[in-house]
KOLRO-427397 format. One record per residue: residue in one letter; y, z, x of N, C-alpha, C in turn; residue number from 0. Coordinates in nm, 2 decimals. Each point is the difference from the previous one (the first is absolute). Layout:
# KOLRO-427397
<atom rest="A" n_y="Y" n_z="Z" n_x="X" ca_y="Y" ca_z="Z" ca_x="X" c_y="Y" c_z="Z" c_x="X" nr="NUM"/>
...
***
This chain:
# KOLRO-427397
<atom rest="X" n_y="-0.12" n_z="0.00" n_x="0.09" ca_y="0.12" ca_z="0.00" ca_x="-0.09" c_y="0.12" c_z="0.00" c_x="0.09" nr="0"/>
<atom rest="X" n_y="0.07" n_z="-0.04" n_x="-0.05" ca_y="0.18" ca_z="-0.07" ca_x="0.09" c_y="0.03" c_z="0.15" c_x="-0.05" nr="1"/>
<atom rest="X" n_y="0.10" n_z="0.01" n_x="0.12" ca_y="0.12" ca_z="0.14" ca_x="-0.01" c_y="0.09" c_z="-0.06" c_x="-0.08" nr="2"/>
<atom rest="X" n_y="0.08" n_z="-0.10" n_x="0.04" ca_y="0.15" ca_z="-0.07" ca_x="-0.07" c_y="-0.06" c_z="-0.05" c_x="-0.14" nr="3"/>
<atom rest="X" n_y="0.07" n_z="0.02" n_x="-0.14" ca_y="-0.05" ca_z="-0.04" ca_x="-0.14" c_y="0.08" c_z="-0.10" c_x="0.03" nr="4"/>
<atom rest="X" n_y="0.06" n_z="-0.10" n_x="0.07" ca_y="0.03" ca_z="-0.11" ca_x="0.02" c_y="-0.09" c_z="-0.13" c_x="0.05" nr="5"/>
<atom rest="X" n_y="-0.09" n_z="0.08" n_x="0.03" ca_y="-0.14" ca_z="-0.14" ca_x="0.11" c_y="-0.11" c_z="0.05" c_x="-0.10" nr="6"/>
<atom rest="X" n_y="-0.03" n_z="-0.02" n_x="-0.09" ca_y="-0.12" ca_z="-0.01" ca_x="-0.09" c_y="-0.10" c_z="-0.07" c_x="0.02" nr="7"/>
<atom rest="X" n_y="-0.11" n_z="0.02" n_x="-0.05" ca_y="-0.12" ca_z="-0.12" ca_x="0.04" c_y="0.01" c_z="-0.12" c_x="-0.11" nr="8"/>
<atom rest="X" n_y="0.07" n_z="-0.12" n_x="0.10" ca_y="-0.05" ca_z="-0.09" ca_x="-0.12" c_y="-0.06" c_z="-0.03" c_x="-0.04" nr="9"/>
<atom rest="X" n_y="-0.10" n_z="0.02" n_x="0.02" ca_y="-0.18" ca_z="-0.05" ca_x="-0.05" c_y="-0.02" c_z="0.07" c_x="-0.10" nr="10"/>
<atom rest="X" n_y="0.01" n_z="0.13" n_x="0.00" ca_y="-0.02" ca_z="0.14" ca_x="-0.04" c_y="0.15" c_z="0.08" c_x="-0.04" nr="11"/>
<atom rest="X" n_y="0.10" n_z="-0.05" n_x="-0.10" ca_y="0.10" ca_z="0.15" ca_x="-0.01" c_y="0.00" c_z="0.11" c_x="-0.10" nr="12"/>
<atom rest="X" n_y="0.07" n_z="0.08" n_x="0.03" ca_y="-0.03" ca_z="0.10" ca_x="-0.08" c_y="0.04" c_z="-0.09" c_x="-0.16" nr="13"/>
<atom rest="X" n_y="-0.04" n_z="0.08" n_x="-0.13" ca_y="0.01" ca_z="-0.05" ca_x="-0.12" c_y="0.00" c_z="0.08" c_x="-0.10" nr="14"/>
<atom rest="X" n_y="0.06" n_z="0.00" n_x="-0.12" ca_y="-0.03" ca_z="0.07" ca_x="-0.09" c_y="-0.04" c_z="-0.10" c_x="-0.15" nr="15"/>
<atom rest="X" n_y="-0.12" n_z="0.07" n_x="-0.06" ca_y="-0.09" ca_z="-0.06" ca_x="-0.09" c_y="0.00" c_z="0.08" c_x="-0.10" nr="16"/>
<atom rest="X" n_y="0.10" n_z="-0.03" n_x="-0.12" ca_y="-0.05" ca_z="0.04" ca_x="-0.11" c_y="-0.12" c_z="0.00" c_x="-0.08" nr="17"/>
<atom rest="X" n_y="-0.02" n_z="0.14" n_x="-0.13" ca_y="-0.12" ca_z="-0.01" ca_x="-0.05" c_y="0.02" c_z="0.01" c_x="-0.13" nr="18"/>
<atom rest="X" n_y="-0.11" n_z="0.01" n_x="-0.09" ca_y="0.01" ca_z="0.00" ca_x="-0.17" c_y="-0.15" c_z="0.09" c_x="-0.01" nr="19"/>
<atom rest="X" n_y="0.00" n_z="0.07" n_x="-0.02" ca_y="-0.18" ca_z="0.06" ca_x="-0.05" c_y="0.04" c_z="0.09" c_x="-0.14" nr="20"/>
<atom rest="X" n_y="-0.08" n_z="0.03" n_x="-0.12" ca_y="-0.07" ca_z="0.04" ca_x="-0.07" c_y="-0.03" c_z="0.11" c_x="0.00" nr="21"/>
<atom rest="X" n_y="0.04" n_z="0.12" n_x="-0.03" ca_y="-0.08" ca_z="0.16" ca_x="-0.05" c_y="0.03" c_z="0.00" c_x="-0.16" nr="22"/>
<atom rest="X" n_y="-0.14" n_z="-0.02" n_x="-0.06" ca_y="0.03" ca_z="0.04" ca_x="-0.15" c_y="0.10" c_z="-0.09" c_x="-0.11" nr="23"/>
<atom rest="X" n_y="-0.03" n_z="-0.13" n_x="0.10" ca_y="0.09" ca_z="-0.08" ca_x="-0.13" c_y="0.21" c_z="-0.02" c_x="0.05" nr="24"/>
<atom rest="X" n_y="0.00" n_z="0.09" n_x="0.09" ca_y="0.15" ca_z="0.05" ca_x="0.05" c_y="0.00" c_z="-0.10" c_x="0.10" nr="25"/>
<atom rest="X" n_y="0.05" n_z="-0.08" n_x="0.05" ca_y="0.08" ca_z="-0.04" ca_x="0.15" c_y="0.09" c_z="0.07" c_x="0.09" nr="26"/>
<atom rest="X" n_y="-0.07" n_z="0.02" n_x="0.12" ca_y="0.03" ca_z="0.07" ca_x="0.13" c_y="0.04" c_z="-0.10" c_x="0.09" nr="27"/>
<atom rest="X" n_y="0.13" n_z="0.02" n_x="0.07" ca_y="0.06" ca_z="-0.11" ca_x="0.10" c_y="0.00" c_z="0.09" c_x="0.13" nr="28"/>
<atom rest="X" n_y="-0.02" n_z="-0.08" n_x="0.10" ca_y="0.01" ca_z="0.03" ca_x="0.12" c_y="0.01" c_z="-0.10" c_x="0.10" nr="29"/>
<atom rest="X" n_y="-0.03" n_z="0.07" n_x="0.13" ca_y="0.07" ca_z="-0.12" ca_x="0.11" c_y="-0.11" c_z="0.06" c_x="0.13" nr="30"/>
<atom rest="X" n_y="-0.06" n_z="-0.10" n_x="0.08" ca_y="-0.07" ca_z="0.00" ca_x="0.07" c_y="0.11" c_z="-0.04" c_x="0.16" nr="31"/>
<atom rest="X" n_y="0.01" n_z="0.08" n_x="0.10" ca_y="0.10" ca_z="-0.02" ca_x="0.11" c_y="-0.09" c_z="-0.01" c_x="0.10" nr="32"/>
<atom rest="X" n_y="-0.05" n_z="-0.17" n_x="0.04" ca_y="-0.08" ca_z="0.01" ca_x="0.06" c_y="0.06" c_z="-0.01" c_x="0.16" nr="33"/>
<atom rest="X" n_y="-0.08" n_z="0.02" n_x="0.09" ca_y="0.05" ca_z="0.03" ca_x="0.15" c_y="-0.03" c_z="-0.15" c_x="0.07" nr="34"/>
<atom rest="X" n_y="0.07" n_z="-0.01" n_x="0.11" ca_y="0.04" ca_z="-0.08" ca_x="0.09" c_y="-0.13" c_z="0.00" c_x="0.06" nr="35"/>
<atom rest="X" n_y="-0.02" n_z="-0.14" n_x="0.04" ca_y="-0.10" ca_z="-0.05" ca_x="0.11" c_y="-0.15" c_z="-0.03" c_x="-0.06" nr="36"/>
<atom rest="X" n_y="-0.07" n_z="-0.05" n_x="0.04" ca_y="-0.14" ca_z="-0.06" ca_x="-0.07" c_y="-0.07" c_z="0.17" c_x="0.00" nr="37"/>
<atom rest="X" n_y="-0.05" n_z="0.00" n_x="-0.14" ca_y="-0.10" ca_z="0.14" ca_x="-0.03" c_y="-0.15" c_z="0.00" c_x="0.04" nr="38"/>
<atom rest="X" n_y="-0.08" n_z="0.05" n_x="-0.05" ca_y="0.04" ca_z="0.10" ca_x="-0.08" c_y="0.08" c_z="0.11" c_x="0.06" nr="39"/>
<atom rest="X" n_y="0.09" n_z="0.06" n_x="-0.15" ca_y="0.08" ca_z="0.13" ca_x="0.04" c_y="-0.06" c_z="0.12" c_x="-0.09" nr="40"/>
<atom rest="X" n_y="-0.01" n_z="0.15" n_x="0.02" ca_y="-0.01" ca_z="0.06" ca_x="-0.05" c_y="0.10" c_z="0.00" c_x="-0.14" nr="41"/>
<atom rest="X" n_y="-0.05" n_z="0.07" n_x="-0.13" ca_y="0.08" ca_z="0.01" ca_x="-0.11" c_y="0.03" c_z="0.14" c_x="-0.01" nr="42"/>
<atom rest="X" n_y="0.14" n_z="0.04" n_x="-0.01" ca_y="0.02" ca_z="0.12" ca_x="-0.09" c_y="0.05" c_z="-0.03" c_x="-0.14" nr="43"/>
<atom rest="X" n_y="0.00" n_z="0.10" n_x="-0.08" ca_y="0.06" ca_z="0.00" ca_x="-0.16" c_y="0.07" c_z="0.11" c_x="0.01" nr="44"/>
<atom rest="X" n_y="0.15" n_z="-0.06" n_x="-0.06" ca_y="0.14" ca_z="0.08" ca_x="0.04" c_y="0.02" c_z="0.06" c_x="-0.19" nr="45"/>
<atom rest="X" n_y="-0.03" n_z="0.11" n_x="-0.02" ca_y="0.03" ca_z="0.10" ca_x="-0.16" c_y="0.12" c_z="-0.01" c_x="0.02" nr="46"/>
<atom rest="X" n_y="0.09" n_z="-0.03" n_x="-0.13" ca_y="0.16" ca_z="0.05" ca_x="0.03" c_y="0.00" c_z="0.13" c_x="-0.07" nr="47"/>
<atom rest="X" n_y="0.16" n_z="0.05" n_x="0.00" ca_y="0.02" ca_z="0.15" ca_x="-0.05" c_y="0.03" c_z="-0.02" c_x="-0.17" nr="48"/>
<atom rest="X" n_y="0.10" n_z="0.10" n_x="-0.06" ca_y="0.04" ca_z="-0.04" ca_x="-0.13" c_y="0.08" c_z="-0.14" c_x="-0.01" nr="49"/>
<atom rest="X" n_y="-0.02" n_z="-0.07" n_x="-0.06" ca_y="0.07" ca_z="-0.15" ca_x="-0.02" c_y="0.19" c_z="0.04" c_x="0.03" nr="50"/>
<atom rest="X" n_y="0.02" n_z="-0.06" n_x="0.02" ca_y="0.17" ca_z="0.04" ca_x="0.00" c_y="0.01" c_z="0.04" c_x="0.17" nr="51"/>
<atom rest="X" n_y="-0.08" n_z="0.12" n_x="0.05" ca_y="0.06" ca_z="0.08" ca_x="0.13" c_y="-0.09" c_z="-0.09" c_x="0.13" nr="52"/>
<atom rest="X" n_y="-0.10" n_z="-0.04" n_x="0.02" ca_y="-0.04" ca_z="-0.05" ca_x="0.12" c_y="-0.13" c_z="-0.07" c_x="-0.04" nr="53"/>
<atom rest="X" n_y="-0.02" n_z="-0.15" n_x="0.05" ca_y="-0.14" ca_z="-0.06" ca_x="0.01" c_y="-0.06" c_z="-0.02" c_x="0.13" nr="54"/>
<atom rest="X" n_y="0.12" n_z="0.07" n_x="0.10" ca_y="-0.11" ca_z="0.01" ca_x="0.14" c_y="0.05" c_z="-0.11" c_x="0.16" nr="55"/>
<atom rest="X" n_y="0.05" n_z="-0.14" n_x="-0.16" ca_y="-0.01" ca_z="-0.14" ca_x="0.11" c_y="0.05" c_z="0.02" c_x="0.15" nr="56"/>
<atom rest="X" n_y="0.11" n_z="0.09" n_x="0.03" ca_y="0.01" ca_z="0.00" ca_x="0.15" c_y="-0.18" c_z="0.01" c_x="0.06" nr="57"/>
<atom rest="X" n_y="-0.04" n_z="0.09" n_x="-0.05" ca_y="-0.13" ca_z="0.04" ca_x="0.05" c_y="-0.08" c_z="-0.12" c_x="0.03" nr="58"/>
<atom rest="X" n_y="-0.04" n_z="-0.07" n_x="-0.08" ca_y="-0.05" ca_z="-0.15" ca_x="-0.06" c_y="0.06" c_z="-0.08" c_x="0.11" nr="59"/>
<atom rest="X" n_y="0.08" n_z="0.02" n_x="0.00" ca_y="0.06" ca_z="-0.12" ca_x="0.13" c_y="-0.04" c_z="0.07" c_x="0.15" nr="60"/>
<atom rest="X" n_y="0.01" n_z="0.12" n_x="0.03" ca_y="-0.01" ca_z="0.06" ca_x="0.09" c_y="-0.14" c_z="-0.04" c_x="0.06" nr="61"/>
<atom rest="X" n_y="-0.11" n_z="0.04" n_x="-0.14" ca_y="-0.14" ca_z="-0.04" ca_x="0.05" c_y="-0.07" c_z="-0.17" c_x="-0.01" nr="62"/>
<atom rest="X" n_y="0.06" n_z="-0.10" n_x="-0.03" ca_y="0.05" ca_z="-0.12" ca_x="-0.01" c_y="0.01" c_z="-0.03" c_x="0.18" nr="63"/>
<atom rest="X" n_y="0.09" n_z="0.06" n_x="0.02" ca_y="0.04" ca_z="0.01" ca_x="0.15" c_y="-0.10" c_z="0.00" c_x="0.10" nr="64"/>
<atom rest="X" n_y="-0.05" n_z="0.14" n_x="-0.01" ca_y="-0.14" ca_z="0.05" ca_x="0.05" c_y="-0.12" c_z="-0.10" c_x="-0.05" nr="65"/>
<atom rest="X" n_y="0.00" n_z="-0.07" n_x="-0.04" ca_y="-0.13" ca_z="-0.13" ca_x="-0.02" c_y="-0.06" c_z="0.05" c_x="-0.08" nr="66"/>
<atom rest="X" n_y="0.04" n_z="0.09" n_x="-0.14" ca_y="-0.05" ca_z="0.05" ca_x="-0.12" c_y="0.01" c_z="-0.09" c_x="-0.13" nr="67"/>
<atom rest="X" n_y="-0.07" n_z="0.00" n_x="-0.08" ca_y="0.01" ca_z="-0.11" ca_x="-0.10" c_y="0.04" c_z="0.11" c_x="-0.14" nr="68"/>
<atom rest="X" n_y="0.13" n_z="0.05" n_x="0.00" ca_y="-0.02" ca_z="0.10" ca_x="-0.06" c_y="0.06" c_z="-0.09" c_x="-0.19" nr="69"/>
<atom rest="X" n_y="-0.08" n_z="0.10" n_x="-0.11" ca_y="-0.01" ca_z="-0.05" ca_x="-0.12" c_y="0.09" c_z="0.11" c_x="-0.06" nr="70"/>
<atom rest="X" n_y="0.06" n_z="-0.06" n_x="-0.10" ca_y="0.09" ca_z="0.08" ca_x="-0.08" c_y="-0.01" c_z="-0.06" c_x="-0.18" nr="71"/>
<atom rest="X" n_y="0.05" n_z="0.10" n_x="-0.08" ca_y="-0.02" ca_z="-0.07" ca_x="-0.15" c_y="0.03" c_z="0.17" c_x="-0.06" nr="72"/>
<atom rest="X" n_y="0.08" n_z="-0.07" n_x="-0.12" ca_y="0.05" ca_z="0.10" ca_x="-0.10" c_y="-0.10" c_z="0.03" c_x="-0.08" nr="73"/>
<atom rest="X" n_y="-0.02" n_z="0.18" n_x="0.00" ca_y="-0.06" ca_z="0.02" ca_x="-0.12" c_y="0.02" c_z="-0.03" c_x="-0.13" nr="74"/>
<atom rest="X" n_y="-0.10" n_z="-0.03" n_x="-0.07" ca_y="0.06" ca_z="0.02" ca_x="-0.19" c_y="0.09" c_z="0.07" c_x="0.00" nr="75"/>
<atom rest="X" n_y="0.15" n_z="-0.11" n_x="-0.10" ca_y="0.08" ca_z="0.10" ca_x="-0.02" c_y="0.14" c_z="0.01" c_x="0.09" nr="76"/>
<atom rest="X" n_y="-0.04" n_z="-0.07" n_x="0.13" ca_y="0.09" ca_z="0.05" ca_x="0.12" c_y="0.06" c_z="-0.13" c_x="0.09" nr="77"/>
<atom rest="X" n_y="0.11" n_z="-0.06" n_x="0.00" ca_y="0.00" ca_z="-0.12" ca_x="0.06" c_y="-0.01" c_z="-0.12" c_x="-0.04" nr="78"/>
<atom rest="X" n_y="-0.01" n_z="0.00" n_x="-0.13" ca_y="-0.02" ca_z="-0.15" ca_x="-0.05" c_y="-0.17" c_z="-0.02" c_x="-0.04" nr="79"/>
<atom rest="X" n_y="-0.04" n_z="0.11" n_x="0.05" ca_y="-0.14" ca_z="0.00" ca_x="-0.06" c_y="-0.02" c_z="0.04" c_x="-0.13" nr="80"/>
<atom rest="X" n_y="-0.10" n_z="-0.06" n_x="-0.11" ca_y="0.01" ca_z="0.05" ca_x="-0.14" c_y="-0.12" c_z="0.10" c_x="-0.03" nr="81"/>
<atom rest="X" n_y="0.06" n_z="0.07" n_x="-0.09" ca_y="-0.12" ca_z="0.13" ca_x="-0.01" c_y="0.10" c_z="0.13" c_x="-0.07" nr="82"/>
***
């Protein structure tokens, strides 16, 4: 992985990949921040806090950074998610 977020891998750059999935009939949105350079990369799954006060994303990008494929998505209810 590059130090400078200016020289990315062109082959490979970092990306972010929205999602749509299903609990119960409800629609849940989220965003997959995948990491830089040919994988496989490890995945983490990033919980946010109460809707309104924090969903984390510095974090998300942080481990993004670190060659983590980290996943994020609003609970029912929370974010544009329905529930």
């Amino acid at each position: 992985m590059t130090e400078d977020i200016n020289f990315w891998d062109k082959a490979f750059p970092p990306n972010m990949t929205p999602f749509v999935f299903q609990v119960k009939g409800s629609n849940l949105y989220g965003i997959v921040y995948v990491a830089e350079e040919k994988g496989p990369h490890p995945t983490a799954l990033v919980l946010h806090g109460f809707p309104g006060n924090e969903k984390y994303l510095d974090l998300a990008q942080a481990l993004r950074r670190a060659g983590i494929n980290p996943v994020f998505f609003g609970y029912r209810g929370a974010w544009g998610s329905v529930g």
